[in-house]
VOKOLFI-236284 format. One record per residue (C-alpha): x, z, y. Coordinates in steps of 0.02 Angstrom, whole numbers, plus 32768, in hexadecimal, padded with zeros to 4 digits. Last residue first. Example, Ala and Ser with C-alpha at 12.3 -4.5 7.8 and 13.67 -1.06 7.14 Angstrom:
2
82AC81657FCB 826781867F1F 
END
This chain:
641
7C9186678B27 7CEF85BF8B43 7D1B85AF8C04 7DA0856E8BD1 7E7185738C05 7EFC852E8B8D 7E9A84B88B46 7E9984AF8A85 7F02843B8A0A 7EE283F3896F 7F3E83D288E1 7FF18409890A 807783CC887F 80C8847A8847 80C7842C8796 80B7836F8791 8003831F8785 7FB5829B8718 7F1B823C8773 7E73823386FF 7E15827F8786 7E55825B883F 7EDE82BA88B0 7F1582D9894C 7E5D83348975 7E9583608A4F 7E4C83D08ACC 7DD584498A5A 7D8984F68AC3 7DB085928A9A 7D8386128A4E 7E06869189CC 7E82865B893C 7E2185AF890C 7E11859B8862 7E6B853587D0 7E0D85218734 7E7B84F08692 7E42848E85FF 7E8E847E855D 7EC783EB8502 7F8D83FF8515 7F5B83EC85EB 7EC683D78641 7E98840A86F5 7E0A843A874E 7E05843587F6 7DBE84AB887A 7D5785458818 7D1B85B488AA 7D708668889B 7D7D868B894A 7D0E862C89B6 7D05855989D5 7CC484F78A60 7CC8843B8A49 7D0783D98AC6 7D8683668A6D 7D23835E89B3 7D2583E58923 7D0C83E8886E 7D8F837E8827 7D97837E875C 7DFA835386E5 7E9D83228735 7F27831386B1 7FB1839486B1 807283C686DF 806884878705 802085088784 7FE3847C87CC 7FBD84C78897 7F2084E088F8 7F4984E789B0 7F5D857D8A33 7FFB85BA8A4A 8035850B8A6F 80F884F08A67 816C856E8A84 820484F98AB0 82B685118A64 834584F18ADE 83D684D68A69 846B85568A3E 84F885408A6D 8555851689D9 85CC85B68979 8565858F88CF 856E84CC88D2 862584DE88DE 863285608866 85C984E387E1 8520854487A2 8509853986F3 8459850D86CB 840A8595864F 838A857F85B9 834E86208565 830485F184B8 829D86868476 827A86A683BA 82FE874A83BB 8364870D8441 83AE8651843D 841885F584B5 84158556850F 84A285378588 84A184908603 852084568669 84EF83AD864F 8588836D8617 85B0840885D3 8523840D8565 853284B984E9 84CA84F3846B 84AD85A18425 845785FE839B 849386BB83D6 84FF86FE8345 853F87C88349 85DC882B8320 85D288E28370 8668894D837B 86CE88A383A8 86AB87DB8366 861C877083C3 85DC8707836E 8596866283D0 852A85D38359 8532853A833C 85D985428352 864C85C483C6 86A58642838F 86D986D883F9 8763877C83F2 8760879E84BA 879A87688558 870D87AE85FD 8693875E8634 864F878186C0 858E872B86E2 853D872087A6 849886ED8784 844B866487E5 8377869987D8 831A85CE87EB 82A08617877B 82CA85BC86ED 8390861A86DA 841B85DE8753 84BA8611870B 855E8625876E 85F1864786F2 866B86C48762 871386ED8702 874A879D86CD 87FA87DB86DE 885C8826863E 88C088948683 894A88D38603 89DA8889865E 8A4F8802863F 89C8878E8628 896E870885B4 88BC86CF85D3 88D58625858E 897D85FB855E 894E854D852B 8934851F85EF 89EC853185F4 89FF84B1856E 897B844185A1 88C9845A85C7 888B83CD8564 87CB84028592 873184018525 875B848184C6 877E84F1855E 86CE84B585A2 868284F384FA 86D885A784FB 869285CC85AB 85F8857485A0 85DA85F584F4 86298682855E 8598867385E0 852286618564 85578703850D 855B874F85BD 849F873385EC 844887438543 841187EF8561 83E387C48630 8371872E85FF 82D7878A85F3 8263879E8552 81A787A48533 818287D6847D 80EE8825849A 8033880D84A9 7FC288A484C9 7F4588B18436 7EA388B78419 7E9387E2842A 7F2C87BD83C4 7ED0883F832A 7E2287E3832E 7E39876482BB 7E488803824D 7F0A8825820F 7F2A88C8818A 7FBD8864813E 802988F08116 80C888AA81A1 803E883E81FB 7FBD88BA8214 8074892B8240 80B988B482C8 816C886B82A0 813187CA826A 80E887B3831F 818D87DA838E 81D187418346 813D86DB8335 812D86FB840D 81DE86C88408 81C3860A83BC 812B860F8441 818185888495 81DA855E8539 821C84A88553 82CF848B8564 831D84B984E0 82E184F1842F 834C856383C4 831A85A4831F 8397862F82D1 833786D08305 8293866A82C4 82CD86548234 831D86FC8207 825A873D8235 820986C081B8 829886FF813B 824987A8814B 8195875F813D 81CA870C809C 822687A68051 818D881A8066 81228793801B 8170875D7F81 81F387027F3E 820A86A57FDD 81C886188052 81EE85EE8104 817C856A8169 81AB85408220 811884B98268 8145844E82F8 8102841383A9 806E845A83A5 8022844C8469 7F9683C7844D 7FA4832B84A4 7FA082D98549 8013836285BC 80B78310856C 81498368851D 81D682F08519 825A82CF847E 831982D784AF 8344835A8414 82C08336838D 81FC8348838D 815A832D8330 81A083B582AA 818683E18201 8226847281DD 821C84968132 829685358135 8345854380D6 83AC850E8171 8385855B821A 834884E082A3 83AF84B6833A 8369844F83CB 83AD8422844F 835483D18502 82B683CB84D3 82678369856B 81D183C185C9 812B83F185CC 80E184B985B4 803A84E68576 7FFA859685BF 8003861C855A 7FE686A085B7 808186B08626 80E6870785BB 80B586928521 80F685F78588 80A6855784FC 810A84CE84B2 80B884F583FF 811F853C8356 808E856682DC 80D185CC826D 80C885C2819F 80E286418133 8102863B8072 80EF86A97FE0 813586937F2F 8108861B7E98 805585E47E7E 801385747DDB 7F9784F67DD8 7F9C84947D1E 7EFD84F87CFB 7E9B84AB7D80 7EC983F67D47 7F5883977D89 7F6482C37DAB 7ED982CC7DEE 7E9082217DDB 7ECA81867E12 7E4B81107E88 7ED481057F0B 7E84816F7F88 7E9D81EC7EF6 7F6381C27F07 7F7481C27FAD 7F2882717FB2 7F9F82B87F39 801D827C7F91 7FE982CE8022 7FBE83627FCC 807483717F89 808483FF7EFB 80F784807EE0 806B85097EE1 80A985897F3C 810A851E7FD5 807684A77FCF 80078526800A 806F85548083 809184B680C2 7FC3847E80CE 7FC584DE8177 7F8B845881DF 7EFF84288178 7EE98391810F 7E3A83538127 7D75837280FB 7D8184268157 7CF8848A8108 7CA48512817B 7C9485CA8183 7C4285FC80C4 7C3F86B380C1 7C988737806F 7C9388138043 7D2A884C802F 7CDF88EB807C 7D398930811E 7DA388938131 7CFA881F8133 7D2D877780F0 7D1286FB814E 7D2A864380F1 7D69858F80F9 7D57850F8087 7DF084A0808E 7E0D83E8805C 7E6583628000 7E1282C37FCC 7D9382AE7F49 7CED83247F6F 7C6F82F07EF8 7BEB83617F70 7BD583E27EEA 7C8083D57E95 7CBB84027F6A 7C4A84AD7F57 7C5E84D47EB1 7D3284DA7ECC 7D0F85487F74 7CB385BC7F12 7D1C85D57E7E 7D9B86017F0A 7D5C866A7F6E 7CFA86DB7EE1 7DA586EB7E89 7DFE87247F14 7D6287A17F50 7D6287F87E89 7E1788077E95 7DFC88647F31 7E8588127FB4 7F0C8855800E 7F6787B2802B 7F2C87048046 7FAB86927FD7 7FF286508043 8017866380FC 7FE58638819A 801486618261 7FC1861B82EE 7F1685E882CC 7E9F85BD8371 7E008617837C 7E31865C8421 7EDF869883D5 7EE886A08322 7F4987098291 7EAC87058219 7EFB866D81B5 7F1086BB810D 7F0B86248088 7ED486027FDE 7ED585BE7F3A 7F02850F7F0A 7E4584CC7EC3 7E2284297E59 7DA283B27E43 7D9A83387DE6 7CE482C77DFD 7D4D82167DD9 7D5D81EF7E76 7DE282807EA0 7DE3833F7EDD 7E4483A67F3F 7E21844E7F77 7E8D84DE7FE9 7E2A85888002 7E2385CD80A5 7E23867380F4 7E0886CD8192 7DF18776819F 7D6C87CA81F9 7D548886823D 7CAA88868291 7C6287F88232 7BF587AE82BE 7B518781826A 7B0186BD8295 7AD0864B8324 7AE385828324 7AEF8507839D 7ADA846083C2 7B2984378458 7B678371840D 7BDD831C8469 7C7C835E840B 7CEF83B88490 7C8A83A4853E 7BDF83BF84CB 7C2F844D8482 7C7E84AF8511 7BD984848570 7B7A84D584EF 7BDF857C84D3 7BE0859C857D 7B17858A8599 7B0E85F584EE 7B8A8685852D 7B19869585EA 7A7C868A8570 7AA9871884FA 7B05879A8567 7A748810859F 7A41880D84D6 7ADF8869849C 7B9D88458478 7BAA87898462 7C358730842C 7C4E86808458 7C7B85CB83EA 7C7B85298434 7D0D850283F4 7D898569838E 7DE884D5833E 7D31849082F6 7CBF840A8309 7BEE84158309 7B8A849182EE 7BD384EF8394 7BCF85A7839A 7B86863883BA 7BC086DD835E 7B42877E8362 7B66882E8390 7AE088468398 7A4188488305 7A1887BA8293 796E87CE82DF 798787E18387 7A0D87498384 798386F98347 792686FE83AE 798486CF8439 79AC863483D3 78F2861283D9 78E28625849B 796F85AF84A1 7913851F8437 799D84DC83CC 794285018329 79578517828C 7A0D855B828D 7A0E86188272 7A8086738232 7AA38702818B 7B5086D98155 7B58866880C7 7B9A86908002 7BB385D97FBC 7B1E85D87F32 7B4384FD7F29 7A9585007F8C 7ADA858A800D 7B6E8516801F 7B11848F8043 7A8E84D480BF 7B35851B8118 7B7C84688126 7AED84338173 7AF584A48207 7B94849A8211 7B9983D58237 7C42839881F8 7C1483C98143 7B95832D8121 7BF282B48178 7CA282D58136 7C5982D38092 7BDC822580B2 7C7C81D380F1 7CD281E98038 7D7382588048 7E1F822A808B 7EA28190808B 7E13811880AA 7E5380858056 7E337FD580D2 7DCC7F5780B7 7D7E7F578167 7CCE7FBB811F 7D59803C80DB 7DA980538174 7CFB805781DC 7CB580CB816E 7D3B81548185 7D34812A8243 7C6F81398243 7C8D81F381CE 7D0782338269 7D6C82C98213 7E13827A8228 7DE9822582A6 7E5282898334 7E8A833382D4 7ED0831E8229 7F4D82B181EA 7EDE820481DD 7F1A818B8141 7EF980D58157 7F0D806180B3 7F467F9180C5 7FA27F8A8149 7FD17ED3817C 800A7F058222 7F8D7EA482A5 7EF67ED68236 7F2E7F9A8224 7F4D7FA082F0 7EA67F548305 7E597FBE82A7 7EA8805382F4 7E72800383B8 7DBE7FEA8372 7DAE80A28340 7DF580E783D9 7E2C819A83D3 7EE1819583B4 7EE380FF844D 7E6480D184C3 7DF7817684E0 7EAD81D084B6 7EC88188854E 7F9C8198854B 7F8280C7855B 7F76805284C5 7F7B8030840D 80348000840B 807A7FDF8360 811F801882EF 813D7FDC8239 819C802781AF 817B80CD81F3 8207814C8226 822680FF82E7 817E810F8314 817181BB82CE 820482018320 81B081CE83D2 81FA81538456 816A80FE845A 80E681A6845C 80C8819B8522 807581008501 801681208462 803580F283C5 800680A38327 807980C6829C 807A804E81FB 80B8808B8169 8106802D80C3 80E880908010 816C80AF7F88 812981567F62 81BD81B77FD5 818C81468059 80D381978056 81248230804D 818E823C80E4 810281D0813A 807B82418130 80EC82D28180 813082638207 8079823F8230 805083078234 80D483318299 80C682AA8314 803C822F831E 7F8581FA82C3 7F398171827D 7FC0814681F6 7FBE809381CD 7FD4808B80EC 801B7FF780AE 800080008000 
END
């Protein structure tokens, strides 16, 4: 086959490793700002499909088909995310000649709308959590909320990824949460459909991998803990799910297998499940008819490749395993490594990756490499660390060793947030609700002062390599007399802060990474561009990036620096214009939504500080902004109340 993947970065590079492995070609299909991308360069053919639009590119049925007509492929396969779940693109492959590299249309159809999905599990006697979904009339929903009793979850029938989805405390709150959780819907699916069940107090999160061919086989992989999540968003997973009643383990996963034999499910998939902490008690969630992004860890247990596995039922083969040929081996974690600023809540970051170091032994599937930009038009996961060991103490432990030893430069990452995260207890005895990131006050943050004389020694000791200093030069710090003078390294860390470094001669080496020899020997992952006077180092998860400052540059006079406006709505970071709310003239007061911006997929309201009234809108929806790029500007005097 010739198989186009429908999809970019990690995951494509990931479909292509094994498709090539199988003796298949690839096709990718990208994007503008995705030319220069390591997926376009691994596939056996690269072709355009059109501008960063995702309305005219990754999401554009006719644009894919195209793309597959133009290249000779003959199969598509579609990651996850984008079409992957889209039942018209799954029928419009197939309907074009092409193999559907994932279930049947009529699956991905009948499980992408909640609602349904819930009638089918509670046919195939899948557990469900007491809801309502017969009506959309509000007054109805109100009901029963009553009935089901607060605190009560709304959320969106359609889609998934955390959409669409509110809490609600008590009565007071219901129709202020259901507006909310409509618009988020109908903005992220089109459909505001809606659906109101229990709130399981002290949920966990787990998932059961399936796969299952054309010929009615149907087999199931075990499951998956994914309650570490942040506003419904998974951050950290592992297999198998730990801490669980024998009685809820086996009740998971029989369930999950009767569920996909029920709808002749024959492509990989997940059914996902709460399961109450306090009781072991579970409930059907939702089944995801695609490869998910945390598929590693199962394959890490079971040895086996779901994408080949998947190629291979698209193929018309059958299974080539049946359920008691699945075996599990060890414990594995996988973290979600996105270009997101933890300390300053999470917001998504852009950039080029300047160096990048990744710690041997780990699976390491990344979108990225050392030169590749961060862009505002997709989602912020940039790469996904997986570690795997005998068991699960020993995996989590070598998750931590990973993380000390990963280095990523240039953009800022939640690489140090993981770091500080496997160290919590719910993580250390694997007590985690879906609720534990949201009750707890989020650490990990680090400064640049710890790493500040290891990477001024690492410049030091690369700049002497770099240099043939001759034979005086050879003696390095040599003297007559015991003083051993310390010279000035002038590093500028992100904020702009020059730091004023000594260092002082001492035992050193200098590789990959800096150790440090004396009463203390320690490694800091480290990389060194002299050229660009660039130092990268690494801090338990954190990579601290610093420009060294030349003397000459340091003694200047310094420049006049104007204050700008005080009054104007700035991008807090490089983004895509969503939304503009105001007009010159308008009046605004404190707290008035301005523009909305988009960036990594997630939207971003920016308000006016206090009244005034609007002089200029410098920008239009759809336009991409630069960080610190002024949006709109106020007048310095108005009469605005």
């Amino acid at each position: 086959m010739r198989i186009l993947v429908a999809n970019r970065g990690e995951i494509a590079r990931r479909v292509l490793r094994t498709a090539h492995r199988l003796g298949h070609e690839t096709v990718a299909a990208y994007a503008d700002p995705d030319r220069h991308a390591p997926f376009v360069e691994e596939a056996t053919v690269a072709t355009r499909l059109g501008p960063a639009d995702l309305a005219a590119s990754y999401l554009s049925i006719e644009a894919l088909l195209s793309a597959a007509a133009r290249t000779g492929a003959t199969a598509v396969h579609p990651g996850y995310g984008f079409l992957s779940e889209n039942a018209v693109f799954a029928r419009a492959v197939v309907e074009a000649g092409l193999v559907w590299v994932g279930p049947h249309a009529e699956a991905i159809e009948r499980m992408g709308s909640k609602i349904e999905a819930r009638r089918l599990a509670a046919s195939a006697g899948v557990p469900t959590i007491p809801g309502f979904d017969e009506s959309q009339d509000r007054e109805a929903l109100a009901l029963a909320a009553e009935r089901i009793g607060y605190p009560v979850l709304v959320k969106a029938a359609a889609g998934g990824g955390g959409k669409g989805i509110r809490i609600v405390e008590e009565a007071a709150e219901f129709d202020k949460a259901l507006d909310a959780a409509k618009r988020e819907s109908k903005r992220a699916f089109g459909d505001d459909a809606m659906i109101v069940e229990r709130y399981i107090q002290r949920p966990r999160h787990v998932e059961v991998q399936i796969v299952g061919d054309r010929h009615g086989g149907v087999v199931e992989l075990g499951t998956r803990e994914c309650s570490v999540q942040r506003r419904y968003q998974k951050v950290l997973e592992e297999a198998p799910a730990p801490n669980l009643p024998d009685a809820t383990r086996a009740g998971l996963r029989a369930s999950a297998a009767e569920l996909a034999r029920s709808i002749g499910y024959d492509s990989a998939g997940t059914v996902e499940y709460v399961v109450d902490a306090e009781t072991g008690d579970y409930f059907f969630l939702e089944m995801n008819t695609r490869l998910q992004v945390e598929h590693p860890v199962t394959e890490s247990i079971t040895g086996l490749d779901l994408v080949e596995l998947q190629i291979r039922v698209a193929s018309g083969e059958r299974l080539p395993i049946a359920q008691a040929d699945v075996s599990f081996a060890g414990h594995a974690f996988e973290a979600r490594i996105n270009a997101e600023d933890p300390a300053r809540g999470f917001v998504p970051q852009v950039g080029t990756i300047s160096a990048l170091r990744v710690p041997p032994g780990v699976r390491w599937d990344s979108g990225i490499r050392a030169g590749s930009e961060i862009t505002p038009y997709y989602d912020s996961m940039v790469a996904k660390l997986v570690v795997a060991g005998p068991d699960r103490d020993s995996a989590r432990r070598r998750l931590a060793v990973a993380l000390d030893e990963l280095l990523i430069a240039g953009v800022t990452t939640n690489a140090g947030f993981h770091r500080w995260l496997v160290d919590q207890s719910p993580v250390v005895d694997a007590s985690v609700t879906t609720r534990f990131l949201d009750e707890v006050e989020i650490g990990g943050k680090s400064e640049p002062d710890g790493v500040l004389e290891p990477a001024a020694l690492a410049w030091t000791l690369a700049r002497g390599a770099d240099r043939d200093v001759g034979p005086w030069g050879a003696l390095g710090s040599f003297r007559t007399t015991r003083h051993r003078p310390a010279r000035s390294v002038f590093l500028e860390d992100r904020s702009g802060t020059v730091h004023d470094v000594g260092v002082v001669d001492g035992h050193a080496e200098f590789g990959s990474h800096l150790v440090v020899s004396g009463e203390i020997r320690k490694a800091w992952p480290v990389d060194v561009d002299t050229a660009a006077r660039r130092v990268a180092i690494g801090e338990h998860g954190h990579t601290h990036t610093f420009r060294v400052v030349s003397r000459s540059e340091r003694w200047a006079p310094a420049a006049e620096v104007g204050h700008g406006s005080a009054a104007a709505i700035v991008a807090p970071f490089p983004a895509v214009v969503a939304e503009v709310r105001v007009a010159p003239g308008d009046v605004v007061k404190a707290g008035d939504v301005v523009v909305v911006i988009e960036a990594m997929k997630m939207l971003h309201s920016l308000a006016a500080i206090g009244p005034g009234r609007v002089g200029e809108v410098r920008v239009a929806v759809g336009e991409q902004i630069a960080s610190k790029q002024v949006l709109v500007t106020f007048d310095e005097e108005s009469d605005a109340a």
